[in-house]
C-alpha positions as CSV (number, residue, x, y, z in Angstrom):
1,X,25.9,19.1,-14.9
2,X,26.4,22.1,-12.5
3,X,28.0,21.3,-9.1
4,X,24.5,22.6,-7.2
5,X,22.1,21.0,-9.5
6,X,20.5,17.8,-7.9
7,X,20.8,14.6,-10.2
8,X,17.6,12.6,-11.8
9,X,17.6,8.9,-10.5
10,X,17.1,6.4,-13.3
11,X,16.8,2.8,-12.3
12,X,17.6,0.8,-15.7
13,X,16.6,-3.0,-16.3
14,X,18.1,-4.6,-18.9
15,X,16.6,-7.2,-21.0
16,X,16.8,-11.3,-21.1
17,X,20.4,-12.5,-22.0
18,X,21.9,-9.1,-21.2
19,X,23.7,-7.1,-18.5
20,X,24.6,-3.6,-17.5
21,X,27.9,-2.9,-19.5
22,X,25.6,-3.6,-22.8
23,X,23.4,-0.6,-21.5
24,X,26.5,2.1,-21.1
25,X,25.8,4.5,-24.1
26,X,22.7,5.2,-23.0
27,X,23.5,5.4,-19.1
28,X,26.5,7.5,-20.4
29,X,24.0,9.8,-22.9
30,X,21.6,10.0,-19.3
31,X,24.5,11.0,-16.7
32,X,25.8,13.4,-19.4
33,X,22.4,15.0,-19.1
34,X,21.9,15.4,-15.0
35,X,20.6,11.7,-14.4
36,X,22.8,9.6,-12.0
37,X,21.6,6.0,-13.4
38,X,21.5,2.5,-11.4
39,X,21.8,0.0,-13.9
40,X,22.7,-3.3,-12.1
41,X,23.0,-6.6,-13.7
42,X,20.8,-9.2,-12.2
43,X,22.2,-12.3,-10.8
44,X,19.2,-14.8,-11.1
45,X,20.8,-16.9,-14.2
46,X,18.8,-14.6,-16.7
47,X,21.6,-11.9,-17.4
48,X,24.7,-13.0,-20.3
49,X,27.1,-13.0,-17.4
50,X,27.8,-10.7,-14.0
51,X,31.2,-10.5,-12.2
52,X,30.7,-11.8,-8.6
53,X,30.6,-10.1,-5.8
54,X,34.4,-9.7,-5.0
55,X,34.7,-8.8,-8.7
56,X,37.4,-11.0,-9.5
57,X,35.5,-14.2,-11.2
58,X,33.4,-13.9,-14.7
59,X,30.7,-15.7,-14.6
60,X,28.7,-17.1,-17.7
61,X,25.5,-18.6,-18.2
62,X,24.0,-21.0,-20.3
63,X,21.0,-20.1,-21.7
64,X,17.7,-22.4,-22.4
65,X,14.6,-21.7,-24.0
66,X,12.0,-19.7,-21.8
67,X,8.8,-20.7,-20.6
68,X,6.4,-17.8,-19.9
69,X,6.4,-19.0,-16.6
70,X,9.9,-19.0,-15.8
71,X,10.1,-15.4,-17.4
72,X,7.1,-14.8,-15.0
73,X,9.2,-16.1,-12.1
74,X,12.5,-13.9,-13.2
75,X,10.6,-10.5,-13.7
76,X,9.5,-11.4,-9.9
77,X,13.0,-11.5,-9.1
78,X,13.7,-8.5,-10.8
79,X,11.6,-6.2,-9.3
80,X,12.4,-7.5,-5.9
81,X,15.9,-7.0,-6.7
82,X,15.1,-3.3,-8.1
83,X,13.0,-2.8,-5.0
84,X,15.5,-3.4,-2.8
85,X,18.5,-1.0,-5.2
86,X,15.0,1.9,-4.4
87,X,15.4,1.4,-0.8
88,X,19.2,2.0,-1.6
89,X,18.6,5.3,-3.8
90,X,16.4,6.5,-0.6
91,X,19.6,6.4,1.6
92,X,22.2,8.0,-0.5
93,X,19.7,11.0,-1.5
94,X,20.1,11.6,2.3
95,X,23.7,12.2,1.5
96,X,24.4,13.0,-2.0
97,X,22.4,15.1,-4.5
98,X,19.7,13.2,-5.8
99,X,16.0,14.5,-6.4
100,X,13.6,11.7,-5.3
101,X,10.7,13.6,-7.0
102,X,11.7,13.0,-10.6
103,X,12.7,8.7,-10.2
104,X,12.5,7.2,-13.2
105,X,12.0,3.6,-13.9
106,X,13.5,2.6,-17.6
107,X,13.4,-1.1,-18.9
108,X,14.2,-3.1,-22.1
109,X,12.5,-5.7,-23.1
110,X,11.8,-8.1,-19.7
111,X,13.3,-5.4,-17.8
112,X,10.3,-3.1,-19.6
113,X,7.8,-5.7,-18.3
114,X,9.9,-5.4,-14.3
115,X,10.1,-1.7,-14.3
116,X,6.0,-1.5,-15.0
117,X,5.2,-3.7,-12.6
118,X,7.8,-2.1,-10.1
119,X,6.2,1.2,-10.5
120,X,3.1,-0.2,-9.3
121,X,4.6,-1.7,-6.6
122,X,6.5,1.9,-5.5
123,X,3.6,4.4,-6.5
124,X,4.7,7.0,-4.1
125,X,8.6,7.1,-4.7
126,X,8.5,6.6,-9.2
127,X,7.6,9.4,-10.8
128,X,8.2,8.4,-14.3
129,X,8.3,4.7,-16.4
130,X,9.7,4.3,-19.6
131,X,8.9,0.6,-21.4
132,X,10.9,-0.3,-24.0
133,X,10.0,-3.3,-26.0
134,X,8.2,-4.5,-22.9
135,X,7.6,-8.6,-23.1
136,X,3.4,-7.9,-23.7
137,X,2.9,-12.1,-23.0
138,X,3.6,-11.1,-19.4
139,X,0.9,-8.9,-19.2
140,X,-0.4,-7.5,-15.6
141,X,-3.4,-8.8,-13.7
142,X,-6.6,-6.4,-14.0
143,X,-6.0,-4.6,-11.1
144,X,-2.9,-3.5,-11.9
145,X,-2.6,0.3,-12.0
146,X,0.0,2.8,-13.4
147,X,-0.5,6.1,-11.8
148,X,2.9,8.1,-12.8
149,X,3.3,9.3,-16.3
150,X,3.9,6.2,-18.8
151,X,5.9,5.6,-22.1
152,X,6.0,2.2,-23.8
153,X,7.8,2.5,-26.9
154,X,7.4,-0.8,-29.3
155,X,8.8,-2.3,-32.4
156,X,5.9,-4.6,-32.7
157,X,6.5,-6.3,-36.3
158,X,3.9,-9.0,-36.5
159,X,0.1,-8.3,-35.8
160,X,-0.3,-10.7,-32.8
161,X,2.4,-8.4,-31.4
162,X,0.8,-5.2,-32.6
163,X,-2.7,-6.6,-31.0
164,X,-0.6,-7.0,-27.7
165,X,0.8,-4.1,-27.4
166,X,-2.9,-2.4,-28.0
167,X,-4.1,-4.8,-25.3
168,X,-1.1,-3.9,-22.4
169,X,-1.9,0.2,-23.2
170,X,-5.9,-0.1,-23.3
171,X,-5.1,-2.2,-20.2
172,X,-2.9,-0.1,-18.4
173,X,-4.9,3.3,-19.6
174,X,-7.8,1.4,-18.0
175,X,-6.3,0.6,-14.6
176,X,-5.1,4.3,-14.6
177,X,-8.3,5.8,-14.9
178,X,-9.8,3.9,-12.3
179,X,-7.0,4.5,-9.7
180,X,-7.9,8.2,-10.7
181,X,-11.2,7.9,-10.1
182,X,-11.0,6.0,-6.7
């Protein structure tokens, strides 16, 4: 990346029973290509493990099965926690070379389901959302409404899965058109 070029933002959310150091070829391929990426790990019990905050304990979890509305609760978590890393992007672009007008929000998995939902939330300051394997049981309410250009990408294998996924695009394409049309 040239010295005078500004750098993409990409705010990455990793999936259920992961954490940001399993996400650094791609955040390596994306800041090889212009992109200065926030991946954090989140710290709510979902992630494999997260160093602490004075970096010198490990710390592992346990994991149980999930109930749809505990994953309901943790995506809730996640997006507050992502909010609040946007709020932090907005104060370092005042300093360092980042081009708010091209943020992009990338999930896996959960983190698919947090960064849709997130870019509802912060309509004005995402430009872009990329979905990944999004977890389509967590579908969003009917008025829910993605405005900024949208990718879900999906290895749907069984047909329940392939029906869900057709339900969360009609539904989101939906919502979209009606926020156009308001």
């Amino acid at each position: 990346v040239e010295n005078t070029q500004n750098m993409v933002p990409v705010v990455l959310s990793h999936s259920l029973h992961s954490n940001r150091r399993l996400h650094l070829n791609t955040v390596s391929e994306l800041a090889a290509n212009g992109c200065i990426v926030y991946c954090i790990t989140h710290t709510d019990g979902s992630s494999l493990s997260y160093q602490n905050k004075d970096e010198k304990a490990l710390v592992v979890y346990e994991h149980s099965e999930l109930s749809k509305e505990k994953a309901k609760s943790m995506n809730t978590h996640w997006v507050r926690e992502l909010g609040e890393l946007i709020e932090t992007i907005k104060e370092e672009a005042k300093t360092f070379r980042i081009d708010l007008s091209k943020l992009t929000a990338l999930g896996i998995e959960l983190g698919g389901t947090t960064v849709v939902e997130l870019s509802n939330d912060y309509i004005d300051e995402i430009k872009y959302c990329i979905s990944i394997n999004p977890s389509l049981n967590l579908t969003p309410t009917p008025d829910f409404t993605v405005p900024q250009p949208f990718l879900t990408i999906s290895t749907a294998v069984t047909s329940e899965e392939e029906s869900m996924l057709d339900k969360f695009i009609d539904d989101s394409m939906r919502s979209t058109n009606s926020a156009k049309s308001r």
